[in-house]
C-alpha positions in Angstrom: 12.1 26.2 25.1 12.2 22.8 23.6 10.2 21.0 20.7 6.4 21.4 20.8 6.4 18.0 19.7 7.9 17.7 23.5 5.3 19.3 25.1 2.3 18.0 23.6 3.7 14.5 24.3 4.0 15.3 28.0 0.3 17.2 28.0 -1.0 13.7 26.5 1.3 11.3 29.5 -0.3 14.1 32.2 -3.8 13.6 30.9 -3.7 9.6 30.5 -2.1 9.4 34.2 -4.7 11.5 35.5 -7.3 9.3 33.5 -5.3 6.0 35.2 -5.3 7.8 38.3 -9.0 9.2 38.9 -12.2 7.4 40.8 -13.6 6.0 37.6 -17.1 7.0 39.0 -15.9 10.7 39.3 -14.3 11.2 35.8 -17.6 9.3 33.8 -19.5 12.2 35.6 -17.6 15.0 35.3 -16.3 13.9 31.7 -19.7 13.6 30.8 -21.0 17.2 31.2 -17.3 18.4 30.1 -18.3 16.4 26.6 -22.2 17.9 26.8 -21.4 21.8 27.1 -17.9 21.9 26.0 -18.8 25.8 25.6 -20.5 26.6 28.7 -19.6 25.0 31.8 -15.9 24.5 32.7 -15.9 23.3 36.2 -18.2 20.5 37.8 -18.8 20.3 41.3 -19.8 16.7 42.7 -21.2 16.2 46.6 -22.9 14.0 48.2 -24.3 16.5 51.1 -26.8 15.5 52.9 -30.3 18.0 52.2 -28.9 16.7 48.4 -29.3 13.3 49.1 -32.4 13.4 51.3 -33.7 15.6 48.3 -32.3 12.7 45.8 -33.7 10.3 47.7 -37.4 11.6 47.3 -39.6 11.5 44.6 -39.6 15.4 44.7 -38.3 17.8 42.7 -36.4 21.0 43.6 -39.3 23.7 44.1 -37.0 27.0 44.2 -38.7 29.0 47.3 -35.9 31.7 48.1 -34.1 34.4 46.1 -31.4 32.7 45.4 -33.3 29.4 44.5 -35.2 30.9 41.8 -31.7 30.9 39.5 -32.5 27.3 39.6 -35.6 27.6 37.9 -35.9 25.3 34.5 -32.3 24.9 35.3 -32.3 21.6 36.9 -32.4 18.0 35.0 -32.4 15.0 37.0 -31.0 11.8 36.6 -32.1 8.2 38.0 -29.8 6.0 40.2 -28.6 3.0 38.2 -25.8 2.0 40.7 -22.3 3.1 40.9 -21.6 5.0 37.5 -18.9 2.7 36.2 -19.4 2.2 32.3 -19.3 4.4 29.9 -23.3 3.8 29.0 -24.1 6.1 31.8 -22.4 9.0 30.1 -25.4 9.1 27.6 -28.0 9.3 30.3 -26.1 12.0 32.4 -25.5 14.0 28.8 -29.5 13.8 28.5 -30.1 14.8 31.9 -28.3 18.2 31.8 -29.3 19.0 28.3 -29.0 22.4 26.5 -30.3 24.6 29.3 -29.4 23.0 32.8 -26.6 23.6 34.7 -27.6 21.5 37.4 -28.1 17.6 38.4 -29.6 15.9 41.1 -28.4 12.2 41.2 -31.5 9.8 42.2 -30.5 8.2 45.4 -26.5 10.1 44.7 -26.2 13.4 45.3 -26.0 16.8 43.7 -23.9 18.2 40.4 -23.2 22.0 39.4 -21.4 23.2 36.7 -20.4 26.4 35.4 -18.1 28.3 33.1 -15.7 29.0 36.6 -15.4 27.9 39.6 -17.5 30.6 41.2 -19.9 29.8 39.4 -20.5 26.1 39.8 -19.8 26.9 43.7 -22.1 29.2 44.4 -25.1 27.4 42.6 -23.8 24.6 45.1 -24.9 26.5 47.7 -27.6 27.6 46.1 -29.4 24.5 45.9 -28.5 23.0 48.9 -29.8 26.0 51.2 -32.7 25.7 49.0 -33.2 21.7 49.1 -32.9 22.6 53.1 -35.7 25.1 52.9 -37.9 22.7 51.0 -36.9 19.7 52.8 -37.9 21.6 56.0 -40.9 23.1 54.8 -42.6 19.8 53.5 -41.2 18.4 57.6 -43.4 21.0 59.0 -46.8 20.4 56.6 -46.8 24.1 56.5 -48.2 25.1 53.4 -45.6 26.4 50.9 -45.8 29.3 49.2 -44.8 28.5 45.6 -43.3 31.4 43.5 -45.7 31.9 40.3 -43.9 31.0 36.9 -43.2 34.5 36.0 -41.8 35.6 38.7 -39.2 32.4 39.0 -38.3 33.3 35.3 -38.0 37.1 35.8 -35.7 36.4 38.9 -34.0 33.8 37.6 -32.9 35.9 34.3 -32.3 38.7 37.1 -29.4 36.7 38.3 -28.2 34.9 35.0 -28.2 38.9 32.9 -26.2 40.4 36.6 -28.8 42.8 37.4 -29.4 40.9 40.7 -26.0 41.9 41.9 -26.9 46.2 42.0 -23.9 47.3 40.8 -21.4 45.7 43.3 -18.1 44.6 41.5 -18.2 41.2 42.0 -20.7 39.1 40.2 -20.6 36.8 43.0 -20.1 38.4 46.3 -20.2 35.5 48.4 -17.2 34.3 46.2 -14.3 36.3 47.8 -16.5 35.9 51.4 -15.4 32.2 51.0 -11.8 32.8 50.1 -11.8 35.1 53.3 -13.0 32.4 55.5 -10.8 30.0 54.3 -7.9 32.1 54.7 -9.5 32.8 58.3 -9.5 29.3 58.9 -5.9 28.3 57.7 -4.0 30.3 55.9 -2.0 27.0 54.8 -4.8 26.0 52.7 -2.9 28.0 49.4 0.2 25.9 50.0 
């Protein structure tokens, strides 16, 4: 099996070739909220999609108006575009931005960050937030007058989702999840390899 000495040497040339390797933009971001909930969220998801960005781009701020939206109630931070995140000074701002309670960014003038303690997770408040930044994005295109969820009834949902009640007993915490593995095994079933 070898020396640990061995192995921990090769874990340390992996991690500084993926350091050398990455879009320095890409690792101050995700490193950032990696170093801000060590405990909490485990994968973050980056995009630059566009009801995001025309959301980012806006002086607005997400208003959850759907089911699903209202998990992001009180659980989005925000963070204003300085330029391209290339030093290290930025990683203060984005650790700041998230906080102790958020789980998710929108980039000024960027685009959109989720995190979560898996992959499911971070995913599906992806898609969260962009159906509901279409939603609102539509709604204010219209001048219809939106219907704004009171406070109480954001929070109560919201801790509907976060506690698992909201999923009535099915299995899966996150049934879109395996929906999405399903497609993407409809679409190519290469995709594993």
């Amino acid at each position: 099996y070898g020396d640990h000495r061995d192995l921990h040497l090769s874990i340390r040339r992996q991690r500084q070739m993926c350091i050398r390797d990455s879009n320095k933009a890409g690792f101050i971001i995700h490193s950032a909220i990696h170093q801000a909930r060590p405990r909490d969220l485990h994968c973050v998801m980056h995009s630059h999609e566009v009801n995001s960005q025309t959301l980012a781009a806006s002086k607005s701020k997400l208003i959850p108006l759907t089911q699903e939206g209202c998990q992001l109630y009180e659980r989005v931070g925000y963070h204003e575009f300085n330029g391209i995140v290339l030093n290290d000074e930025e990683k203060e701002k984005l650790i700041n931005a998230i906080g102790n309670e958020k789980h998710t960014l929108l980039m000024r003038n960027h685009g959109l960050i989720t995190a979560g303690p898996t992959v499911a997770w971070a995913f599906i408040r992806h898609q969260h937030f962009i159906r509901n930044a279409e939603v609102q994005l539509k709604l204010m295109a219209s001048n219809a007058e939106i219907s704004i969820i009171s406070d109480n009834v954001l929070k109560h949902t919201r801790e509907q989702f976060e506690g698992g009640s909201a999923q009535a007993g099915a299995k899966v915490r996150h049934p879109e999840w395996p929906a999405f593995w399903r497609l993407l095994d409809s679409l190519d079933e290469k995709w594993k390899q």
